[in-house]
C-alpha positions as CSV (number, residue, x, y, z in Angstrom):
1,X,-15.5,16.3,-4.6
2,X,-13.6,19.9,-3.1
3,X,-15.0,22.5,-5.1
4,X,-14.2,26.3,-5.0
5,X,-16.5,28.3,-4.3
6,X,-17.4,32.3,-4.3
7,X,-20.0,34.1,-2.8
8,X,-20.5,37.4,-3.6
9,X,-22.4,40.4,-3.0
10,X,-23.1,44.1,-2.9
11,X,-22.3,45.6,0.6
12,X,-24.5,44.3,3.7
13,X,-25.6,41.4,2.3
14,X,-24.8,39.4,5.2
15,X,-21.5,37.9,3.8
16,X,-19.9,37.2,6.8
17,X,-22.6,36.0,9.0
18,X,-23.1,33.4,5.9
19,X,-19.1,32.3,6.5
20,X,-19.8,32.2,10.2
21,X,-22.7,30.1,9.8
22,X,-20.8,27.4,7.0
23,X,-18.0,27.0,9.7
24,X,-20.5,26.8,13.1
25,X,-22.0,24.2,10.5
26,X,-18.7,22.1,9.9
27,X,-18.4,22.4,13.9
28,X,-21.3,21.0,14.4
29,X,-20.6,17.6,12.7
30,X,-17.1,17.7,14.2
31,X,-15.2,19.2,11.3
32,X,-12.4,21.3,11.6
33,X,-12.5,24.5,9.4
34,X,-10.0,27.4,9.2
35,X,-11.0,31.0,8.5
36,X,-8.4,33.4,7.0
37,X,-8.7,36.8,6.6
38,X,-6.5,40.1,4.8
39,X,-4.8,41.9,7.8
40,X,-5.4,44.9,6.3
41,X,-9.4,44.7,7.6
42,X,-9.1,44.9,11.5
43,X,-12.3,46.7,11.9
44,X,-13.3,43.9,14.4
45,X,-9.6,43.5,15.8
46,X,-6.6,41.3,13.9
47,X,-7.3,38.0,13.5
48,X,-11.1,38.3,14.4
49,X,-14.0,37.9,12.0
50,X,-17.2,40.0,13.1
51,X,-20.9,40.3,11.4
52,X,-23.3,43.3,12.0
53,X,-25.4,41.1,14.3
54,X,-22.4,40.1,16.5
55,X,-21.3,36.7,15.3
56,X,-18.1,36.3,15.6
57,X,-14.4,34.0,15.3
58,X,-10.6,34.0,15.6
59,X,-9.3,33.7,11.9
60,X,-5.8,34.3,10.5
61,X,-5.0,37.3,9.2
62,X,-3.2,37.3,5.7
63,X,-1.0,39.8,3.6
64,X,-1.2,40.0,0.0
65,X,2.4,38.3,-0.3
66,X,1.8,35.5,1.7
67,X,1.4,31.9,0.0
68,X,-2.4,30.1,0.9
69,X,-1.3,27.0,0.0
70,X,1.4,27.1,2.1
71,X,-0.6,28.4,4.9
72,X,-3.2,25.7,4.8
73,X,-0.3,23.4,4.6
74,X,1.4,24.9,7.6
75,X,-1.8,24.8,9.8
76,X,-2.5,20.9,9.1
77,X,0.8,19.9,9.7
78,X,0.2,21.8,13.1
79,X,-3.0,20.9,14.1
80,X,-4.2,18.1,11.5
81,X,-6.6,17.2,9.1
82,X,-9.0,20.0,7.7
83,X,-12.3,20.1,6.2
84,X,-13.1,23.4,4.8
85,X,-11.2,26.8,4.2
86,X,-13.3,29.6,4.7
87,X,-12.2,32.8,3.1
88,X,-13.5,36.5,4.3
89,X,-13.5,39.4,2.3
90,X,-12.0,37.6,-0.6
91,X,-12.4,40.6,-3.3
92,X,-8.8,41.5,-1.4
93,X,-7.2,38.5,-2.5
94,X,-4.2,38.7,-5.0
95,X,-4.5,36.7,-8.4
96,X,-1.7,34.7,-7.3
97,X,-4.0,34.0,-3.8
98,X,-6.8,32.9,-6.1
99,X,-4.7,30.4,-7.9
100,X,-3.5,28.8,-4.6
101,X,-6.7,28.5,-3.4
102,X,-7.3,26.1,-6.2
103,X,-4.0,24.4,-5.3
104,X,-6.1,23.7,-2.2
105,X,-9.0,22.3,-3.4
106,X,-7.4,20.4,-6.0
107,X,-4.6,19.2,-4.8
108,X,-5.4,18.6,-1.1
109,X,-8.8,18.0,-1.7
110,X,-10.0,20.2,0.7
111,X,-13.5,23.0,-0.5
112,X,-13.1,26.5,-0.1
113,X,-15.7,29.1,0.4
114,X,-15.0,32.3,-0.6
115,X,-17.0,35.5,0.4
116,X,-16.8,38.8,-0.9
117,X,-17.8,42.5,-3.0
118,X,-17.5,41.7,-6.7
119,X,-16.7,45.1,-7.8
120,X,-16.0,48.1,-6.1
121,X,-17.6,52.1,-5.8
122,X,-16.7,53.0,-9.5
123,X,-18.3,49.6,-10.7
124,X,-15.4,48.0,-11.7
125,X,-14.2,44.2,-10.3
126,X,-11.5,43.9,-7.4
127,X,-8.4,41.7,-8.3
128,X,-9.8,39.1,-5.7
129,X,-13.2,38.8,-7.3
130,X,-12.3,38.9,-11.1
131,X,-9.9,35.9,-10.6
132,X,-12.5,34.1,-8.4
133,X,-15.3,34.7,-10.7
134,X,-13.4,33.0,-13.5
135,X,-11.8,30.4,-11.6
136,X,-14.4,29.6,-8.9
137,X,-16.3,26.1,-9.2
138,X,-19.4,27.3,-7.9
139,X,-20.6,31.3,-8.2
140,X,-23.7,32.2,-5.6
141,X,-24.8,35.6,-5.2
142,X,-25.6,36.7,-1.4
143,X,-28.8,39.2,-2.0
144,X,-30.0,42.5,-0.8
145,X,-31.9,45.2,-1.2
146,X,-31.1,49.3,-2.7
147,X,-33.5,51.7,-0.6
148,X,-35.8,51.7,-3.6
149,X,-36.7,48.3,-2.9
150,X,-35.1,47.0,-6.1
151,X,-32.0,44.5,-6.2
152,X,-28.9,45.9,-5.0
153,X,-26.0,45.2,-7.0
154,X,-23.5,47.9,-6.7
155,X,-22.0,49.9,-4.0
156,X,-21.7,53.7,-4.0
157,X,-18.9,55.8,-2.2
158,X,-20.8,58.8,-1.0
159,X,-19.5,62.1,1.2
160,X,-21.1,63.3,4.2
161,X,-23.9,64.7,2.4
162,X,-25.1,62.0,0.6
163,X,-23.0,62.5,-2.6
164,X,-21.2,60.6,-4.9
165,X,-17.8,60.1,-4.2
166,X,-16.2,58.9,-8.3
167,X,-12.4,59.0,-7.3
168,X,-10.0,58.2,-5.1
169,X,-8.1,55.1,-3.7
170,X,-10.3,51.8,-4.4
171,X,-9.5,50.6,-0.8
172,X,-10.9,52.3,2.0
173,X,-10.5,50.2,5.3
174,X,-13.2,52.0,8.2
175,X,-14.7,54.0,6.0
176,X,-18.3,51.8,5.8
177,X,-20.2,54.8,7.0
178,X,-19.6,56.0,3.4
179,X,-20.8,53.1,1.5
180,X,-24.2,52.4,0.5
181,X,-25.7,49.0,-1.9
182,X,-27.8,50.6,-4.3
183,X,-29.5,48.9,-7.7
184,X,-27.8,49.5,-11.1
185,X,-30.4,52.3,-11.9
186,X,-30.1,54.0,-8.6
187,X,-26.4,53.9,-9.2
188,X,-26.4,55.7,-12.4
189,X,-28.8,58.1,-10.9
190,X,-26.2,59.3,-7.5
191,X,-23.3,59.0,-9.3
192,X,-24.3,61.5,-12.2
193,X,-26.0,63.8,-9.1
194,X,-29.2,63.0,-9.9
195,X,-30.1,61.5,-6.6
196,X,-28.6,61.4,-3.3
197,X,-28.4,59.1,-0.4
198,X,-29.9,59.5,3.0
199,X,-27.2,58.0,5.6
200,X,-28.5,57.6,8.5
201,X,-31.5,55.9,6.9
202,X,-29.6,53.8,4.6
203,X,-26.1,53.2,5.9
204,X,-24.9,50.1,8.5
205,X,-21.7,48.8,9.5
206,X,-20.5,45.7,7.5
């Protein structure tokens, strides 16, 4: 039975190289998959979906206005049957996006995988993930570590000292140099200017 599906995260968990290795998987028993993508992240190019250790595939790019359904629709009338939808950086997905992924699942029958943040650098959910965490079949959380060794589960926004960053727009495209996965303690800790964060110990590219 097509389930939906959402894997989620803190930042650098390996989200993407997960999605690359659920579609290589589908390829690999002769399944056809499609990856799509938000437009508005071309850090690897438009249409392109890159990891940090340099996996990598042509996906379509997406606005928040467009229809999924339709889309999926569109791409199997073009190029026939599908298998699986695979979904990248889903916390940009608009609640209307989320509910058309379930058209997908439950109305052509087809799973969709979903990866992506669940909440963003003041702690609170992105539109994407709050519908997907209440509609999704399945939930899975994608693990990894704060630089205390702890769990991480939230991301921080920090300047180019190391501080806390608590304002500003909750979309930064190319700004990953400035995000760090930190536990809930060490969170609370930066954010109040308690502690600080050593980039160029703790910070990689998505």
């Amino acid at each position: 039975m097509a389930k939906l599906y959402f894997y989620y995260s803190a930042m650098n968990a390996g989200k993407t190289t997960t999605l690359l290795q659920s579609a290589y998987n589908y390829h690999e028993r002769g399944m056809r998959t499609l990856i799509v993508t938000p437009r508005l992240d071309h850090r690897a190019g438009e249409g392109v979906v890159a990891s940090r250790i340099g996996l990598r595939a042509n996906a379509h790019p997406f606005e928040r206005e467009d229809d999924l359904f339709a889309l999926v629709e569109a791409d199997i009338a073009a190029r026939g049957p599908l298998d699986c939808v695979l979904v990248d950086e889903a916390q940009f997905l608009a609640k209307a996006q989320v509910w058309q992924l379930t058209d997908v699942v439950d109305r052509l029958r087809i799973p969709v995988l979903a990866y992506g943040l669940r909440t963003d650098f003041r702690g609170e959910l992105f539109e994407g993930s709050q519908y997907l965490l209440a509609w999704a079949d399945n939930l899975d959380e994608i693990k990894t570590i704060c630089h205390t060794g702890s769990k991480a589960t939230m991301v921080v926004r920090v300047d180019e000292h190391g501080r806390a960053v608590t304002d500003g727009p909750q979309v930064e495209i190319g700004g990953n140099d400035r995000y760090v996965s930190v536990s809930r303690a060490e969170y609370k800790k930066i954010v109040t200017g308690e502690g600080r964060i050593e980039l160029q110990q703790s910070v990689l590219p998505l």
